[in-house]
C-alpha positions as a Markdown table, in Angstrom:
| # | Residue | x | y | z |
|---|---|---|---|---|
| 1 | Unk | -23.5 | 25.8 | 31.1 |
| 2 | Unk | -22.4 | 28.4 | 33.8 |
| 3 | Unk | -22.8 | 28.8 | 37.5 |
| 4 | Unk | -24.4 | 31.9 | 36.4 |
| 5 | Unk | -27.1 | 30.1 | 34.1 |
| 6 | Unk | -27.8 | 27.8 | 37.2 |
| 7 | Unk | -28.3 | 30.1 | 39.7 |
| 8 | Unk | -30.8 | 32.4 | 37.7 |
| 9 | Unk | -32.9 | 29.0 | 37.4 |
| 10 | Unk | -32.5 | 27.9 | 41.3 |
| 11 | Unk | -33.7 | 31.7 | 41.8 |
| 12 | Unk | -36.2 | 31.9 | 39.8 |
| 13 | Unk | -37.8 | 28.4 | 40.6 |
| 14 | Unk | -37.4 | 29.8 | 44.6 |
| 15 | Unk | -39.3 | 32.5 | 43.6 |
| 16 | Unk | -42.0 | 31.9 | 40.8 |
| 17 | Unk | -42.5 | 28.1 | 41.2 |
| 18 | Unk | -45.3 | 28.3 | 43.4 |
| 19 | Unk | -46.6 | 31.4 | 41.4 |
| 20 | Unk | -46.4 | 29.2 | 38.3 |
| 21 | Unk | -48.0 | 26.5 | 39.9 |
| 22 | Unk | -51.1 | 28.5 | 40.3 |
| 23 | Unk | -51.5 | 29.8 | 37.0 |
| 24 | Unk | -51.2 | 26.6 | 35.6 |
| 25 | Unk | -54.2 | 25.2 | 37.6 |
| 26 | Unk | -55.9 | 28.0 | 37.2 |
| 27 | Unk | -55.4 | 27.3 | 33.0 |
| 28 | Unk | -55.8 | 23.8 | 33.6 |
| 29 | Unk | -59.4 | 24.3 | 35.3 |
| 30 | Unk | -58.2 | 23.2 | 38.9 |
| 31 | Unk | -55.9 | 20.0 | 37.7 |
| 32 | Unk | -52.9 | 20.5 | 40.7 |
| 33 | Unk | -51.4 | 16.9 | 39.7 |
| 34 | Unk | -51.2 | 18.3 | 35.8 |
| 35 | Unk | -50.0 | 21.7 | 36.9 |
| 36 | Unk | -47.0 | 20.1 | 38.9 |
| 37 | Unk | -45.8 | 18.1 | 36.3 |
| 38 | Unk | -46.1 | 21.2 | 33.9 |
| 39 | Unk | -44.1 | 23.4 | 36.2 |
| 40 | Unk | -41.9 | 20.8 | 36.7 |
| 41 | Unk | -41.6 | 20.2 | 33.1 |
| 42 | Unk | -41.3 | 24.4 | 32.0 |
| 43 | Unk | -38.1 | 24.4 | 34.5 |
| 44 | Unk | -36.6 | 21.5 | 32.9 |
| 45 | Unk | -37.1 | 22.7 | 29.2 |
| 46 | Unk | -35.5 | 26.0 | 30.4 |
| 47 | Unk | -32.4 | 24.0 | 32.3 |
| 48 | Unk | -32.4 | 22.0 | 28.5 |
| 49 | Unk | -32.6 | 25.3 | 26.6 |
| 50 | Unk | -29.5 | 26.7 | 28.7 |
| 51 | Unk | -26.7 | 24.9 | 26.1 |
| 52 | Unk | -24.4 | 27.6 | 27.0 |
| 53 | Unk | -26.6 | 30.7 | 26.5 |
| 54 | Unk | -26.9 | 33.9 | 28.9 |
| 55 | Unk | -29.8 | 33.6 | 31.3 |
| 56 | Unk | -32.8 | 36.1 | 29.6 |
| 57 | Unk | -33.0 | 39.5 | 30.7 |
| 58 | Unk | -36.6 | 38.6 | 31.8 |
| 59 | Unk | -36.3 | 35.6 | 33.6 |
| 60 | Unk | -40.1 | 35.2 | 34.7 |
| 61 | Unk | -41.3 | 36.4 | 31.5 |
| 62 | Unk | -39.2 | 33.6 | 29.8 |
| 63 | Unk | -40.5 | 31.0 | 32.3 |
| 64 | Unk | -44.0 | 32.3 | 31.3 |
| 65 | Unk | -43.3 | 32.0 | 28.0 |
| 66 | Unk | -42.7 | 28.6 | 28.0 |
| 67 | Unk | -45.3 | 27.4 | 30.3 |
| 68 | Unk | -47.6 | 29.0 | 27.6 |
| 69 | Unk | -46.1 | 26.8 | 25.1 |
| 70 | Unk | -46.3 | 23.5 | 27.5 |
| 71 | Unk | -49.9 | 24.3 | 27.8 |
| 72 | Unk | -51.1 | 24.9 | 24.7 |
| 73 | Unk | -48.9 | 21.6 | 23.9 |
| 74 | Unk | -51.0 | 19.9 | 26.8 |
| 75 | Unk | -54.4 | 21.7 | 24.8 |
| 76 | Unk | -53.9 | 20.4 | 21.4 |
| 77 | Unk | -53.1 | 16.6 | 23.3 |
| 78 | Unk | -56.3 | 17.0 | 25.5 |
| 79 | Unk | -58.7 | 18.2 | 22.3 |
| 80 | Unk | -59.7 | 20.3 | 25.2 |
| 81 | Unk | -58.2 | 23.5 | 24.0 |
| 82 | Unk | -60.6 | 24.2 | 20.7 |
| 83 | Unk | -63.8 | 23.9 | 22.6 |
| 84 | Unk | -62.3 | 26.6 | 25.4 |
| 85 | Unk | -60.8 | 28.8 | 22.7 |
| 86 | Unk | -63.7 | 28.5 | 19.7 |
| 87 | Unk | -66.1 | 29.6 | 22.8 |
| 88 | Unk | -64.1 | 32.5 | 24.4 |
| 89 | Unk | -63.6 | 34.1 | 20.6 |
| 90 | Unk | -67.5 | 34.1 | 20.2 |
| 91 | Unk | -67.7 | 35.8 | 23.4 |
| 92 | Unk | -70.2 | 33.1 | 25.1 |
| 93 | Unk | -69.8 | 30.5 | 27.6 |
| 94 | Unk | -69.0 | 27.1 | 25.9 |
| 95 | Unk | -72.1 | 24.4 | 27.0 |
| 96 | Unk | -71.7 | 21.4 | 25.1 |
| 97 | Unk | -75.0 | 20.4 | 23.9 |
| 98 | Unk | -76.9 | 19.1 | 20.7 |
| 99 | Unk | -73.7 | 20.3 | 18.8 |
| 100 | Unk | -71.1 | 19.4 | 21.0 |
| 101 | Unk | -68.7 | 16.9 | 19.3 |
| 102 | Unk | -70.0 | 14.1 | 21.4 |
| 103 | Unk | -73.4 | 14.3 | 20.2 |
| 104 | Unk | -73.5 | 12.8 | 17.1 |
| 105 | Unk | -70.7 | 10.1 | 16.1 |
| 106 | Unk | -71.5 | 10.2 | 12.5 |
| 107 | Unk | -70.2 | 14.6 | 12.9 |
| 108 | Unk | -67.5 | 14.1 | 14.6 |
| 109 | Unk | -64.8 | 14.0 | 12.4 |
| 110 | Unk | -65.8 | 16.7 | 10.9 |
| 111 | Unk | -66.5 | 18.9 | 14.0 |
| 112 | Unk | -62.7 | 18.0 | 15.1 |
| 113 | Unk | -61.6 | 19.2 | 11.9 |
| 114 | Unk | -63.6 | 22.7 | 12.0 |
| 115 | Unk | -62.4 | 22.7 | 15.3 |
| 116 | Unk | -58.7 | 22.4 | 14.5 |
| 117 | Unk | -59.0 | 24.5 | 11.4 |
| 118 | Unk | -59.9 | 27.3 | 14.0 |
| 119 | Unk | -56.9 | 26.5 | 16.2 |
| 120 | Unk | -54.6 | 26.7 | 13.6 |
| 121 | Unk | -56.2 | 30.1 | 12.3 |
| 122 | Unk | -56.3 | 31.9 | 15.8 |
| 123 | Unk | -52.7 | 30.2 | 16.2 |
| 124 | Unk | -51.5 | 31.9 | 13.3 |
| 125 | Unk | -53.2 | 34.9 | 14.5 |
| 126 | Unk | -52.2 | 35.1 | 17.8 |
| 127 | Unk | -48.1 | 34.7 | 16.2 |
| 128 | Unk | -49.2 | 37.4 | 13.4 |
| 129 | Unk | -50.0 | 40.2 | 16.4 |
| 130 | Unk | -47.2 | 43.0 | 16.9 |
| 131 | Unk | -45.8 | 41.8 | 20.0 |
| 132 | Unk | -46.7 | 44.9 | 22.5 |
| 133 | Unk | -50.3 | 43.3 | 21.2 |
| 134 | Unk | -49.9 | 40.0 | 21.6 |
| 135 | Unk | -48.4 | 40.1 | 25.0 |
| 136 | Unk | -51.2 | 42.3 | 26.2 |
| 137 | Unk | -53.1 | 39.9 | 24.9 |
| 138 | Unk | -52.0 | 36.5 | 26.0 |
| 139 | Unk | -51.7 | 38.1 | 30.2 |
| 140 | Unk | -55.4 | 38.9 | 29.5 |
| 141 | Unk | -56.6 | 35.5 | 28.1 |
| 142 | Unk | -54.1 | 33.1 | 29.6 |
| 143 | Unk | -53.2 | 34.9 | 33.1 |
| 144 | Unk | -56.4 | 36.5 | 33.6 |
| 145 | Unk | -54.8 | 39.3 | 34.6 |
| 146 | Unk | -57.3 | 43.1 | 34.4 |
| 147 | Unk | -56.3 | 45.8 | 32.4 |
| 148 | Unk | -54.8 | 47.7 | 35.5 |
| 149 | Unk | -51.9 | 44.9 | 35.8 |
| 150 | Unk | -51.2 | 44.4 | 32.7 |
| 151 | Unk | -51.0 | 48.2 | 32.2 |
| 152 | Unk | -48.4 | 47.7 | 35.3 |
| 153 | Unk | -46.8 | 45.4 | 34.3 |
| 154 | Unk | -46.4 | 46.6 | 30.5 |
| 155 | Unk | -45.3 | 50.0 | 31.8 |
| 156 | Unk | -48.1 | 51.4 | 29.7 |
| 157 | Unk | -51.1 | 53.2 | 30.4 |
| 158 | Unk | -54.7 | 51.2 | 31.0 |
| 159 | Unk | -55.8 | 53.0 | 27.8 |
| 160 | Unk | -52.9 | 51.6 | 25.5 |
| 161 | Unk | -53.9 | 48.1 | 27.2 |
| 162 | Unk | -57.4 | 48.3 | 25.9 |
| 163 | Unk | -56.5 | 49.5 | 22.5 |
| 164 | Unk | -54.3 | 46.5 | 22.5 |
| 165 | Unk | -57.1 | 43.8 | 23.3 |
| 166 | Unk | -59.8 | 45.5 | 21.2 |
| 167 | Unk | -57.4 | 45.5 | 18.2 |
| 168 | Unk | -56.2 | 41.9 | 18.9 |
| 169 | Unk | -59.6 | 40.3 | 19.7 |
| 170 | Unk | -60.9 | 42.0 | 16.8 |
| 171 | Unk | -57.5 | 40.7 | 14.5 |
| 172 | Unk | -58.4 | 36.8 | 16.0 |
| 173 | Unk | -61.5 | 37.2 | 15.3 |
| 174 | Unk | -61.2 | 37.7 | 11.5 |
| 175 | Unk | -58.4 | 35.2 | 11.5 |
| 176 | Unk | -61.0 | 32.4 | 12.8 |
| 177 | Unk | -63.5 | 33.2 | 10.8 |
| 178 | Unk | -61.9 | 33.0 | 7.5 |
| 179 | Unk | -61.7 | 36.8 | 6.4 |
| 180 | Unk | -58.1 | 37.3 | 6.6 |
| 181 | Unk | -55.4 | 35.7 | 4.9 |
């Protein structure tokens, strides 16, 4: 690995570390302890990923990247994932209740497996979306960011943004619920 490779990393965790830190909480629903190690852990898969390869051209949307992937990882470990996700895609708050998966012992298996059935439909949804689409859509969802940033940040009008999110919530929507292939 090169100096070069080294020194975009030492840069990058100078400046986006704390950044990073606070999006994972955030994500994590105020877990500092879990976000640390998760920071921790998206620097050292980059440093691992480096095998002799040219640091990205986006160095803090690569780092973003995989802190995505560490926490949706950590998601599918903690179960806690499908009950955040299956309730944002139905557009209501998530109250566990009568139907929550702890409620009855005797549904639970087969709640987990509806649940995971979903993951692995709005999973293959989320990879399916063009990727202007999908980005738009994972800095909405995952970085809470508003339309007017990610429209910033995208270098595309607030209008294109919301295109993009009514066309992709719209896509993982069908994708959940069974009507597309």
């Amino acid at each position: 690995m090169g100096e070069r490779f080294f020194g975009v990393i030492a840069e990058a965790y100078k400046a986006w570390n704390a950044e990073l830190v606070g999006f994972l909480n955030r994500q994590l629903k105020r877990s500092p302890e879990a976000a640390q190690d998760l920071a921790q852990e998206t620097f050292a898969k980059w440093l691992a990923a480096g095998n002799g390869a040219e640091p990205p051209a986006q160095p803090r949307a690569y780092l973003y990247e995989i802190a995505r992937n560490l926490l949706r990882d950590h998601w599918r470990r903690e179960n806690v994932r499908g009950a955040h996700l299956a309730a944002s895609l139905d557009d209501r708050e998530f109250e566990p209740g009568a139907d929550s998966l702890a409620a009855d012992p005797a549904s639970q298996p087969e709640a987990r497996a509806d649940v995971n059935q979903r993951l692995r439909r709005l999973q293959a949804a989320i990879d399916a979306m063009p990727a202007r689409q999908r980005e738009a859509f994972l800095l909405y969802r995952y970085d809470e960011l508003r339309c007017e940033e990610i429209a910033r940040r995208m270098g595309i009008s607030v209008r294109a943004v919301e295109k993009h999110l009514q066309l992709a919530l719209a896509h993982c929507k069908r994708h959940v619920h069974g009507e597309a292939s």
